[in-house]
GUSE-708695 format. One record per atom (N, C-alpha, C, O, CB): x, y, z. Coordinates in steps of 0.05 Angstrom, whole numbers, padded with zeros to 5 digits, always signed. Atoms other than C-alpha are relative to their C-alpha. Glycine has a CB too. Layout:
N
XYZ
...
//
This chain:
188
+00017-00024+00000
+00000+00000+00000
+00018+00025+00000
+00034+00029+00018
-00019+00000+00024
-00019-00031-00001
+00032+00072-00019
-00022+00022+00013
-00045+00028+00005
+00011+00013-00040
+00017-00014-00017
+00006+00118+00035
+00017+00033+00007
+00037+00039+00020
-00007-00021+00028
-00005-00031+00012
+00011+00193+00019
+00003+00017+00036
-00017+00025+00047
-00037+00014-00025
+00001-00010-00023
+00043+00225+00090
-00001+00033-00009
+00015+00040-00027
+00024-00011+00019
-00002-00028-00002
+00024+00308+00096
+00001+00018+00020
-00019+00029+00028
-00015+00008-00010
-00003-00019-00020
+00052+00348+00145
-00004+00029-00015
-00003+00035-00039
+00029-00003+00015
+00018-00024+00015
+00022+00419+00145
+00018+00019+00021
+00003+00028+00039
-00042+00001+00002
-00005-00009-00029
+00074+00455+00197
+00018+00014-00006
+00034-00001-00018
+00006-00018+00024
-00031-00002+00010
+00133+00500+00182
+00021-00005+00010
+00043-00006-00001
+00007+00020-00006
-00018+00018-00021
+00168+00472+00242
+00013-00020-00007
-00004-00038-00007
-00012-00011+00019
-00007+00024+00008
+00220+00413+00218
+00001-00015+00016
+00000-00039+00013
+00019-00003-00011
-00014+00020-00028
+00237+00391+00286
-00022-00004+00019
-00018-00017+00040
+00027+00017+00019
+00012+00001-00018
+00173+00400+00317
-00025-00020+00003
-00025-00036-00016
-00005+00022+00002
+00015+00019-00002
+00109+00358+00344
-00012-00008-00019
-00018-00031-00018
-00012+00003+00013
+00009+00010+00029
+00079+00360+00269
+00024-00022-00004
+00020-00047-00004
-00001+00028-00028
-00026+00018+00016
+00145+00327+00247
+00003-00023+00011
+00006-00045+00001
+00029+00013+00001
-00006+00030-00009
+00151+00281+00297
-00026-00021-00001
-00024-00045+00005
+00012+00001+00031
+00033+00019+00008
+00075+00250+00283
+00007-00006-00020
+00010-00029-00026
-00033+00013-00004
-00010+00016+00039
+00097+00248+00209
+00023-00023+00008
+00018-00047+00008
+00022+00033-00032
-00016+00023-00010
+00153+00208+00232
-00003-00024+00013
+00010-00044+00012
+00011+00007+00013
+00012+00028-00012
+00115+00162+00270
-00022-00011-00023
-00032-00034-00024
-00018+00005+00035
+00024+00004+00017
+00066+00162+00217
+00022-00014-00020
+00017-00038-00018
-00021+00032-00012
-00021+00010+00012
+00125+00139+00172
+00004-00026-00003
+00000-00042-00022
+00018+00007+00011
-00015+00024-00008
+00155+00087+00211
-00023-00020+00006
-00016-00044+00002
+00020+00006+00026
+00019+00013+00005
+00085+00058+00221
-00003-00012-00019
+00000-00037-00016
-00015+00009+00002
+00011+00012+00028
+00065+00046+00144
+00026-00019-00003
+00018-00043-00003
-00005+00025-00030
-00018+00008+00006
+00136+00022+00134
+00004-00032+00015
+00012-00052+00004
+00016+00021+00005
-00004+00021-00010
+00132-00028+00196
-00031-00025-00007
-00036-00048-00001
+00008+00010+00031
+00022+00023+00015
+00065-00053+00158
+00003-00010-00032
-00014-00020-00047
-00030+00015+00001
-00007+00009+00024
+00103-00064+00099
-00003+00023-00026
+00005+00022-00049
-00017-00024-00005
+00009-00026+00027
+00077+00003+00060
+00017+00017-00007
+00039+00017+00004
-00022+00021+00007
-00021-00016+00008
+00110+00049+00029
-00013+00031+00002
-00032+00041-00011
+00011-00010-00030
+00006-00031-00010
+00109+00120+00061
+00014+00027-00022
+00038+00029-00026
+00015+00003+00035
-00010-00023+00017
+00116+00183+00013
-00011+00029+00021
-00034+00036+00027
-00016-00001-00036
-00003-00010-00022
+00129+00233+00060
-00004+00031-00030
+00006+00033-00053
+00033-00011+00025
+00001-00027+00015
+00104+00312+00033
+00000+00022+00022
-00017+00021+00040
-00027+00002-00019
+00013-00019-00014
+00110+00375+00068
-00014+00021-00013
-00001+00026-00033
+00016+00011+00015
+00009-00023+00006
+00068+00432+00051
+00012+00018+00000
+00020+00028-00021
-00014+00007+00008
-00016-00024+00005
+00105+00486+00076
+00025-00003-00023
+00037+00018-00029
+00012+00007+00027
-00027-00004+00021
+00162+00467+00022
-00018+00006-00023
-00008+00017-00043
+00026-00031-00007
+00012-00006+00036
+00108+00474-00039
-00017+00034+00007
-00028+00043+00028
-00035-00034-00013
+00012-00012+00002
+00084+00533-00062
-00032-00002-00019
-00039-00007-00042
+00016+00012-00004
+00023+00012+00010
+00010+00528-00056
-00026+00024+00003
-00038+00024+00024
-00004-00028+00018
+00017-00016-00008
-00038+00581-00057
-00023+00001-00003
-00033-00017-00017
+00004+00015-00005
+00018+00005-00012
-00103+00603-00030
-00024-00008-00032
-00020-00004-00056
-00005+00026+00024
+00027+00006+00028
-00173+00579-00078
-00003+00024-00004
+00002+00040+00014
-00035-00014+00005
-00004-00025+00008
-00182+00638-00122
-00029+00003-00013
-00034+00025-00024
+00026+00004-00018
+00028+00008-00005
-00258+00612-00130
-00001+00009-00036
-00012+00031-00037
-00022+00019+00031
+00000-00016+00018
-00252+00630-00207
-00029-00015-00008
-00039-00035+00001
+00027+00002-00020
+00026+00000+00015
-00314+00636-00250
-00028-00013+00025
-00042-00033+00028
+00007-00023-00032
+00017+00007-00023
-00354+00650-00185
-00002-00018+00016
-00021-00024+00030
-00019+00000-00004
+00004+00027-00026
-00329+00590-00145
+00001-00028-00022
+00017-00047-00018
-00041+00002+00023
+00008+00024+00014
-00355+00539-00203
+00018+00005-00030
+00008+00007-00052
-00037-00001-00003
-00023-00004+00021
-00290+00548-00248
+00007-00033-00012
-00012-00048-00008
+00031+00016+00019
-00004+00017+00000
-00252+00483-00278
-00004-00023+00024
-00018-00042+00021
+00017+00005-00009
+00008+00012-00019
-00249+00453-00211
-00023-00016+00004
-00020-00039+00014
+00000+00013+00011
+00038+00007-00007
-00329+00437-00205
+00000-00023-00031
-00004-00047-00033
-00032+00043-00007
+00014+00010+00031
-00334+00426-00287
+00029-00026+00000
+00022-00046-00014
+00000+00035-00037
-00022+00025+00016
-00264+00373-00296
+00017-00004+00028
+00036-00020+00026
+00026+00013-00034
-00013+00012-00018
-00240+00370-00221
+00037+00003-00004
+00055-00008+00009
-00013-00029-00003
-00030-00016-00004
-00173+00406-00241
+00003+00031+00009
-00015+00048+00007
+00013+00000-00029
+00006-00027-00007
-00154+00468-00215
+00016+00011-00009
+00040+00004-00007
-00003+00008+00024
-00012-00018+00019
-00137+00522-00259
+00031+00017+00007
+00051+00020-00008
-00022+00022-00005
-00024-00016-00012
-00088+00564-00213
+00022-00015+00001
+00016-00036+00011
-00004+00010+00026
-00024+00008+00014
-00015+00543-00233
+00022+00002+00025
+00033+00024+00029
+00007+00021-00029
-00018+00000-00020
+00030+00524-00174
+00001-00031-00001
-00007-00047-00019
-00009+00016+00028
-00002+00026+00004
+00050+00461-00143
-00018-00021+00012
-00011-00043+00021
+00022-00005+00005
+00018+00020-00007
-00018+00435-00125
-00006-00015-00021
-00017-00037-00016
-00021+00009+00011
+00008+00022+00016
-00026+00404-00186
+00025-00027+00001
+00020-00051-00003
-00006+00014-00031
-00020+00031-00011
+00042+00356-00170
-00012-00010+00018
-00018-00033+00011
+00031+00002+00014
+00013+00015-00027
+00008+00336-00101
-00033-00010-00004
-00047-00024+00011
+00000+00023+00029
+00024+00018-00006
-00055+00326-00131
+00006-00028-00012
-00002-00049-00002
-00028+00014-00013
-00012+00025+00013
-00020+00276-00183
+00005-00019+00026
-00009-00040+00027
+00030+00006-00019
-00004+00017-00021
+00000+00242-00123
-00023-00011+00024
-00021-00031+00037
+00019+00013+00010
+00027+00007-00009
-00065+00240-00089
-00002-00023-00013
+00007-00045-00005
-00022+00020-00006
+00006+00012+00007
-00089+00210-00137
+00014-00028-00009
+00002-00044-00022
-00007+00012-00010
-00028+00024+00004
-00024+00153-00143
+00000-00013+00027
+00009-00036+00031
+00038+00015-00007
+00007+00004-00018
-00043+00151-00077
-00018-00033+00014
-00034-00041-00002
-00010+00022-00003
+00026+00019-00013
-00086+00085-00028
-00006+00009+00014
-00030+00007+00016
+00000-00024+00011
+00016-00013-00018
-00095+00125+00026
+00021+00017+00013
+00045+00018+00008
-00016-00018+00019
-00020-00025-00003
-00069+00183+00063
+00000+00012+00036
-00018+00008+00052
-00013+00029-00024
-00011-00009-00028
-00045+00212+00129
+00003+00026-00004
+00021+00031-00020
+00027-00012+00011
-00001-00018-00011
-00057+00280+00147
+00007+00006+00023
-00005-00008+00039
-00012+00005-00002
-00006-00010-00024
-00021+00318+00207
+00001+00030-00009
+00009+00036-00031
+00026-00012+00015
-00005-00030-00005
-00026+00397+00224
-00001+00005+00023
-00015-00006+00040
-00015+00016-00010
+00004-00009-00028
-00015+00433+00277
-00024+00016+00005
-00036+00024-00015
+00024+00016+00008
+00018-00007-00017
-00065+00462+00320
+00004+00028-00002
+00023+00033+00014
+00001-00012+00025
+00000-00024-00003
-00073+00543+00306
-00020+00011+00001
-00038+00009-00016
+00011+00009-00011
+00038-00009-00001
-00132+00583+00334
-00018-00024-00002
-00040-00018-00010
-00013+00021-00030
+00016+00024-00010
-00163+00512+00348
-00014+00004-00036
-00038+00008-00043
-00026+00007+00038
-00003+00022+00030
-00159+00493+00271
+00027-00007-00011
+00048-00004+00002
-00014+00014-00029
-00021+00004+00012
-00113+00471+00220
+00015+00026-00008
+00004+00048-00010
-00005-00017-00019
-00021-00017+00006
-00053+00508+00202
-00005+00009-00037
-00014-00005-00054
+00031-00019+00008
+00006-00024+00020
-00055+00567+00143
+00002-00024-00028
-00016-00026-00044
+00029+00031+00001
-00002+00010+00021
-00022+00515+00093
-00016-00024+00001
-00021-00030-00023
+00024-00003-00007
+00020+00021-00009
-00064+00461+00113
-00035+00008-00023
-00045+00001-00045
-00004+00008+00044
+00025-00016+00015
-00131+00505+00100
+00003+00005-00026
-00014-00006-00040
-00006+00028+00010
+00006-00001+00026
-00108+00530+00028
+00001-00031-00010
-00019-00040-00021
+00019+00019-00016
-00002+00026+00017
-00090+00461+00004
-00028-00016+00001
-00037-00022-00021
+00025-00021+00013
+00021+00011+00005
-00155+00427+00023
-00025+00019-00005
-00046+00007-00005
-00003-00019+00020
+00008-00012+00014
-00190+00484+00001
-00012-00007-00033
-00031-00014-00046
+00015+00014+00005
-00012+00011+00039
-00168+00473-00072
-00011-00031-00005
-00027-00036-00023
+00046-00003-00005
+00006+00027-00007
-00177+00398-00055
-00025-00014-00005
-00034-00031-00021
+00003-00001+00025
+00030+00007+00001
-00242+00393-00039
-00017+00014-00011
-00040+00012-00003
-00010-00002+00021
+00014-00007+00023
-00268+00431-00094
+00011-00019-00022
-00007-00030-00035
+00002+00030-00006
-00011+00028+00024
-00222+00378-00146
-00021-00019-00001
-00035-00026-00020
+00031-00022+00012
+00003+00032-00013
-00248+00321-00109
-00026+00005+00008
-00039-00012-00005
+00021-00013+00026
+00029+00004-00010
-00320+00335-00076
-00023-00008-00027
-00045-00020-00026
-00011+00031+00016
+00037+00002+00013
-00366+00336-00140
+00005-00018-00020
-00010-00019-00039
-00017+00031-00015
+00002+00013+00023
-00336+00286-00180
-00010-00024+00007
-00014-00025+00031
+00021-00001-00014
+00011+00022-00010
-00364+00215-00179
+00019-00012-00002
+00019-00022+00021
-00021-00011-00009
-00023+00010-00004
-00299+00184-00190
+00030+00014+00011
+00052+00017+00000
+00001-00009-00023
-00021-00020-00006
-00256+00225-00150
+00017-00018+00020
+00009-00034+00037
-00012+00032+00015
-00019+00008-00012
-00188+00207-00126
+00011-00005+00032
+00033-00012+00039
+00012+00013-00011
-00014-00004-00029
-00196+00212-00044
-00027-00020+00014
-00029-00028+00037
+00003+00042+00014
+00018+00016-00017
-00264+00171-00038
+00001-00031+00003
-00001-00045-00017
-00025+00006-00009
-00003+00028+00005
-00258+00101-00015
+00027-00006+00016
+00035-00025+00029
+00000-00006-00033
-00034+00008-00011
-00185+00115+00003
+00003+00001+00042
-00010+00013+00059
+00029+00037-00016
+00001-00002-00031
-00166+00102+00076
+00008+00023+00012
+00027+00026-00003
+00014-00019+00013
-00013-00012-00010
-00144+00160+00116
-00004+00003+00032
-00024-00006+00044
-00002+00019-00015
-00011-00010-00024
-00115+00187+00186
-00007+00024+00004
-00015+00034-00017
+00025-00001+00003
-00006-00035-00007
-00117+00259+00212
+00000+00013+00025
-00019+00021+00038
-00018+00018-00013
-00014-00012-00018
-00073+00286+00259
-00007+00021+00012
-00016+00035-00006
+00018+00004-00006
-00001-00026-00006
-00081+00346+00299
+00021+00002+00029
+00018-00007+00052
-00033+00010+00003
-00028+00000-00022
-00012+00364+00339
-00004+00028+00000
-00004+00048-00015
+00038-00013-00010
+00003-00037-00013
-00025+00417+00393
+00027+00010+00024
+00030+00005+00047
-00039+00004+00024
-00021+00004-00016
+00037+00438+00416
+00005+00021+00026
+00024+00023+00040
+00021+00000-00020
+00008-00020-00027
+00014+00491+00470
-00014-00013+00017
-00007-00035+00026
-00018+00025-00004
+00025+00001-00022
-00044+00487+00515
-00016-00026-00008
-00031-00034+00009
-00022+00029-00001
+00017+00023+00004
-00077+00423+00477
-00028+00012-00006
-00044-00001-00019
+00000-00021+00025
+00034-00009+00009
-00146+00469+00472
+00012+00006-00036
+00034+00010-00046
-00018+00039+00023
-00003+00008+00022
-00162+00465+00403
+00010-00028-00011
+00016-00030-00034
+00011+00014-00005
-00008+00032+00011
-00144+00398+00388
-00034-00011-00017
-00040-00012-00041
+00011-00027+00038
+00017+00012+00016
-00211+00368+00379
-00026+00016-00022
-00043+00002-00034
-00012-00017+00021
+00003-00011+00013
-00241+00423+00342
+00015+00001-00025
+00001+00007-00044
-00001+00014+00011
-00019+00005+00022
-00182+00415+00291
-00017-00027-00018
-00029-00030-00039
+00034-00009+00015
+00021+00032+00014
-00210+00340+00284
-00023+00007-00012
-00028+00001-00035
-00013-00026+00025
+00024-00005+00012
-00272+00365+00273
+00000+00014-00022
-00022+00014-00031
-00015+00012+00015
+00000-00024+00023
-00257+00415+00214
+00016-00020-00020
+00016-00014-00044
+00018+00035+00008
-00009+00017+00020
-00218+00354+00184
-00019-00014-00015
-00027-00011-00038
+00017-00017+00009
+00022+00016+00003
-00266+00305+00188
-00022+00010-00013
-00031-00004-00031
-00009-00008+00023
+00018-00005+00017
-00318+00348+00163
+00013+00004-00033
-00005+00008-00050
-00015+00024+00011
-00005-00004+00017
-00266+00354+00102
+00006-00022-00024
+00006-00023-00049
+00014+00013+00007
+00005+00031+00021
-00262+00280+00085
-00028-00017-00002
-00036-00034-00017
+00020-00025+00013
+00024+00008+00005
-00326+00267+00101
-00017+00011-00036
-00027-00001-00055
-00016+00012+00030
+00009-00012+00020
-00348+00317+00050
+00006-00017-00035
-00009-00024-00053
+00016+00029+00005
-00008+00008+00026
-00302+00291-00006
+00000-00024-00008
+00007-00031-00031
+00020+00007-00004
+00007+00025+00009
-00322+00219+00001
-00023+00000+00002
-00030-00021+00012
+00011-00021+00011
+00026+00000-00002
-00393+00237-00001
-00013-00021+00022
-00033-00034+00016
-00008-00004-00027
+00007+00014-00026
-00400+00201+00072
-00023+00013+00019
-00021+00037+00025
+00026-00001+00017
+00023-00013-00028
-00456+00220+00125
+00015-00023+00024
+00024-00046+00026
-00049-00009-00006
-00011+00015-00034
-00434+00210+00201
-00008-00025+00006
+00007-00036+00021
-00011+00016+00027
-00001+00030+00004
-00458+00144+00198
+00013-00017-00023
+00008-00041-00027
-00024-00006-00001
-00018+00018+00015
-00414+00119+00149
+00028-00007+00004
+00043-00022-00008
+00000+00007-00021
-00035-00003-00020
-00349+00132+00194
-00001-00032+00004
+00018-00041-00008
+00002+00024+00042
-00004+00030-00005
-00360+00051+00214
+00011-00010-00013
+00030-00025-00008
-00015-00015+00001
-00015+00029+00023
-00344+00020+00157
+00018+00017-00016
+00029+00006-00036
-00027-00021-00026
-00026+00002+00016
-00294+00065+00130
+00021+00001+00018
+00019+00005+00042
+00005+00022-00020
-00023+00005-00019
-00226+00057+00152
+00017+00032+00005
+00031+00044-00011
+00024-00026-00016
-00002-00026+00006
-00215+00123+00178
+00017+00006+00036
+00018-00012+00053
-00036+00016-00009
-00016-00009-00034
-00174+00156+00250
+00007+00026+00003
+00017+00040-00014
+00031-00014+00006
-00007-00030-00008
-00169+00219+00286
+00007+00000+00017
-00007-00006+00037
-00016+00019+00001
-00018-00008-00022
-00120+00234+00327
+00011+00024+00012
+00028+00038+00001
+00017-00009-00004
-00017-00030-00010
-00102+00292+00374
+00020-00003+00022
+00014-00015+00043
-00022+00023+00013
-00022-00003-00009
-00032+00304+00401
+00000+00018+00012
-00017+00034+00004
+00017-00001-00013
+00002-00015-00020
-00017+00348+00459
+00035-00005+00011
+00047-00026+00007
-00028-00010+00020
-00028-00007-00019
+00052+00364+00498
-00005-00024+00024
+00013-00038+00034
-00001+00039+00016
-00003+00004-00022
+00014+00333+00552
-00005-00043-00011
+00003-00061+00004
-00026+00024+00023
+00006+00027+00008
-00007+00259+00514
+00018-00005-00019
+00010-00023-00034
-00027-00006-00009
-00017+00001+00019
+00053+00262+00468
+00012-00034-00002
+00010-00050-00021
+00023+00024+00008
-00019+00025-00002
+00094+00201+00490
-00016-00026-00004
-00002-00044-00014
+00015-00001+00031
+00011+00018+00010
+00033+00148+00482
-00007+00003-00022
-00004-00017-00036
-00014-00007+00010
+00021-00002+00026
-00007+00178+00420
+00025-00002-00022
+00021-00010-00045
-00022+00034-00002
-00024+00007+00026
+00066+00177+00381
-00009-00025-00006
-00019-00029-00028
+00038+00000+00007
-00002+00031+00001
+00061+00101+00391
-00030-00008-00015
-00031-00024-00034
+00004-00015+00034
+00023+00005+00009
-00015+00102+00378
-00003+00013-00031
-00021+00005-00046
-00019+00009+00021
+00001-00005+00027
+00001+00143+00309
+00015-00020-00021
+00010-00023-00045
+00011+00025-00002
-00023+00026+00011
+00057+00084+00292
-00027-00025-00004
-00032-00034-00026
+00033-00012+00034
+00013+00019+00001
+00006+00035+00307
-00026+00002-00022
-00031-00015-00038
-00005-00004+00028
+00017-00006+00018
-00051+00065+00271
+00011+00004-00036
-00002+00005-00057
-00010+00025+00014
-00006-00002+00032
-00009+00071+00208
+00002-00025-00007
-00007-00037-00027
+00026+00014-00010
-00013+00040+00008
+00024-00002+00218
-00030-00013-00012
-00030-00026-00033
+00012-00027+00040
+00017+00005+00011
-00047-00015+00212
-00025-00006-00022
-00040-00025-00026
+00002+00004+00006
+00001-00007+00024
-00067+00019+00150
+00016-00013-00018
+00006-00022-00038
+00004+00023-00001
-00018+00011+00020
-00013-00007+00115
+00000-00034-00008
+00008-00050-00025
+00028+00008+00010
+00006+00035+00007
-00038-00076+00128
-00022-00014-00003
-00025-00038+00000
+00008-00017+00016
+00028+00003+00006
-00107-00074+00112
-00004+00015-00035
-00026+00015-00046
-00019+00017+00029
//
C-alpha cells in the first residue's frame, strides 16, 4: 500500500514532524510504502474561487491556478490512502493546511470518480501549547473527508478512517498510537 504522509507545519523539528515520523515508521513497519510531503516546502496558494467559485475545478475537477498543487494532486491520486497531520492554530488547522484542502475539496467533492473517496485516511491534529483546540481541529478535518467521500456521520464505521489529537501533555503514548494506527493501514 503507498500511503501519501502530509505534514502541514513549518516547524522541521517539531510535534507535526515528529507525528509524520511516527506516521512513517508505522506504514513502513506494515510493509507500506510511506511518501512523506510537506506543505510548507510547496508553493501552494489560497482557492481563487474562479468563475464565481464553479471554475474548472467543479466542471473537470482540475484546478486552474498554476502552482504546485497540481504535483500533489497527481499524487493524491497515485495515492491508497493518506495521512494527514497539522498543527493546531486558533483551534484549527494550520494556514497551509486550509489552502491546500480548500483547492482539494473543490477537485475532489463533486466528482463521482474522485481520487480521495474510498481511500483510507488518518488525521492528525498536533497541539503543541495548551492542547485546547485539538478536537475542534479533528472536527474541521473530518468534516473535510467526510465531504469529499460523499460520507454521512454514519458511514465513519465501515470506513477505515482515524483521528488523532496530540498534545505536549499525551505526546509520549499517541506517538506510539500514530505508529500503530499507520502499521495498521498499511496492512489492511
Amino acid at each position: 500500500m503507498k500511503v501519501l504522509i502530509i505534514t502541514c507545519s513549518p516547524n522541521k523539528n517539531g510535534l507535526t514532524a515528529a507525528c509524520g515520523k511516527m506516521a512513517q515508521r508505522g506504514i513502513k513497519d506494515g510493509k507500506g510504502k510511506a511518501v512523506m510531503v510537506r506543505l510548507n516546502d510547496l508553493e501552494i496558494s489560497k482557492c481563487a474561487a474562479c468563475k464565481n467559485g464553479w471554475g474548472s475545478c467543479y466542471q473537470k475537477g482540475f484546478c486552474q491556478v498554476s502552482d504546485d498543487f497540481q504535483a500533489l494532486h497527481k499524487q493524491i491520486s497515485e495515492a491508497d490512502g493518506f495521512i494527514v497531520v497539522t498543527p493546531v492554530y486558533w483551534w484549527d488547522m494550520s494556514e497551509s493546511a486550509k489552502a491546500f484542502f480548500d483547492r482539494l475539496r473543490r477537485c475532489e467533492a463533486m466528482k463521482d470518480n474522485n481520487n480521495v473517496k474510498g481511500k483510507p485516511f488518518i488525521c492528525i491534529a498536533a497541539a503543541g501549547g495548551t492542547g485546547f483546540g485539538t478536537i475542534n481541529c479533528l472536527a474541521s478535518m473530518e468534516k473535510i473527508f467526510l465531504h469529499m467521500n460523499n460520507l454521512q456521520f454514519s458511514d465513519l464505521s465501515s470506513a477505515l478512517c482515524d483521528f488523532i489529537g496530540v498534545t505536549q501533555h499525551n505526546r509520549s503514548y499517541m506517538l506510539e498510537a500514530i505508529r500503530a494506527a499507520a502499521e495498521k493501514m498499511a496492512n489492511e
